[in-house]
N, C-alpha and C positions, 0 to 999 in steps of 0.2 A: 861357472865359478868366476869370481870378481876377483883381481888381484887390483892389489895398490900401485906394486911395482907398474902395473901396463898402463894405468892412466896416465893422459896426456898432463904436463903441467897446465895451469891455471894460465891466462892468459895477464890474468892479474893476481900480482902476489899476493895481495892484501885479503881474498879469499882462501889462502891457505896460511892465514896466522890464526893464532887461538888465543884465546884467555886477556892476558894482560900486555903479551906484546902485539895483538892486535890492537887493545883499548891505546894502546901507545902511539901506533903509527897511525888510525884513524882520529887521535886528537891534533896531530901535527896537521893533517890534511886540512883539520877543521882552521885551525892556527893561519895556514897557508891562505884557504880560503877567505877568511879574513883580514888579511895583509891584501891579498887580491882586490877585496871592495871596497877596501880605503882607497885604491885607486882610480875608485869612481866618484868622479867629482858630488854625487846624487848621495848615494849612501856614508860620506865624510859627512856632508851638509849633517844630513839626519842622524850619524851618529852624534857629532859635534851637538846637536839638540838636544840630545838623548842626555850625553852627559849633564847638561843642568837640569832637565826636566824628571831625570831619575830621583835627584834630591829634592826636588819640588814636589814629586809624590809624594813622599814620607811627611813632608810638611804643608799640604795642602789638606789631605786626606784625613776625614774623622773616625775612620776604623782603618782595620789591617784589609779588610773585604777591598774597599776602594782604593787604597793604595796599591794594591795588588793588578786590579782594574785599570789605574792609571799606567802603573810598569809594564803592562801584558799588553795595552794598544801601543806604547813607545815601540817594544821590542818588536812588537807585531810587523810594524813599519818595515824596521829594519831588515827582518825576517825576506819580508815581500820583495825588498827590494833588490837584497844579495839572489831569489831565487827571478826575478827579472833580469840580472846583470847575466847567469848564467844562461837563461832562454837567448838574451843577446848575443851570448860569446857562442852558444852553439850554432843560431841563424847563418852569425858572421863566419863560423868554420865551415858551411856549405860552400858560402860563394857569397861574394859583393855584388854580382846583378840581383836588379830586381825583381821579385816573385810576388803574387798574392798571399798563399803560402807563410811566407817571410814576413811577407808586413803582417800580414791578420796574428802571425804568433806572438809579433812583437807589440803590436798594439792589447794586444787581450794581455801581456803584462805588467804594461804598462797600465792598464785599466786596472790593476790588481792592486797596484800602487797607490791608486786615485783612489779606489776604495779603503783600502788600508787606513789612508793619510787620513781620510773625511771621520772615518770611525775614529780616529786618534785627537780631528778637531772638536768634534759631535760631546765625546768622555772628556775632555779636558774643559772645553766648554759649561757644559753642563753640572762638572765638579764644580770651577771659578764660579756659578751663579748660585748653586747651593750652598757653597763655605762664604760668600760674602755678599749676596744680596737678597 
């Protein structure tokens, strides 16, 4: 027999919220998390891009299809790079010496980045030579 009373708590609260005040405390997180990668000089850079390039979509683009295309590789970016800033910050809460390990994790997000970024030159690219030349 299972009682509720005998389990241990959660070691994290945010697994025993429900409904709406979880959807609550996990948008803060997300909020938080976002405040966190403006603090990264890399994902400012690219947001700071985003924000003109987002309205550049809607006005570059000759259907909703490619506008969408163009917003989905911006965001993309960003995506990649907030989950690279975290690979970093977990590397760096092991330890500051150097590991293989460490670099291989950090370089394969950075590679992630570089793909991202190229797919985002590749679509926007190849919009600007279809809408104007």
């Amino acid at each position: 027999m299972h009682s509720d009373a005998t389990e241990t708590p959660s070691a994290n609260p945010q697994k025993e919220r429900r409904g709406l005040n979880r959807i609550w405390h996990a948008t803060g997180y997300s909020f938080s998390g976002l405040r966190l990668g403006w603090s990264e000089t890399a994902f400012r850079q690219e947001a700071l891009a985003a924000l003109l390039m987002l309205p550049l979509a809607l006005l570059l683009a000759n259907h909703w299809l490619e506008a969408a295309m163009l917003v989905a590789t911006v965001v993309l970016v960003l995506v990649v790079e907030l989950l690279n800033t975290a690979i970093e910050s977990t590397i760096d809460r092991i330890g500051p010496e150097w590991h293989d390990l460490s670099k291989r994790a950090k370089d394969l997000g950075s590679a992630a980045v570089l793909l991202s970024l190229l797919l985002c030159i590749g679509t926007w690219t190849a919009a600007v030579y279809q809408r104007f030349l």
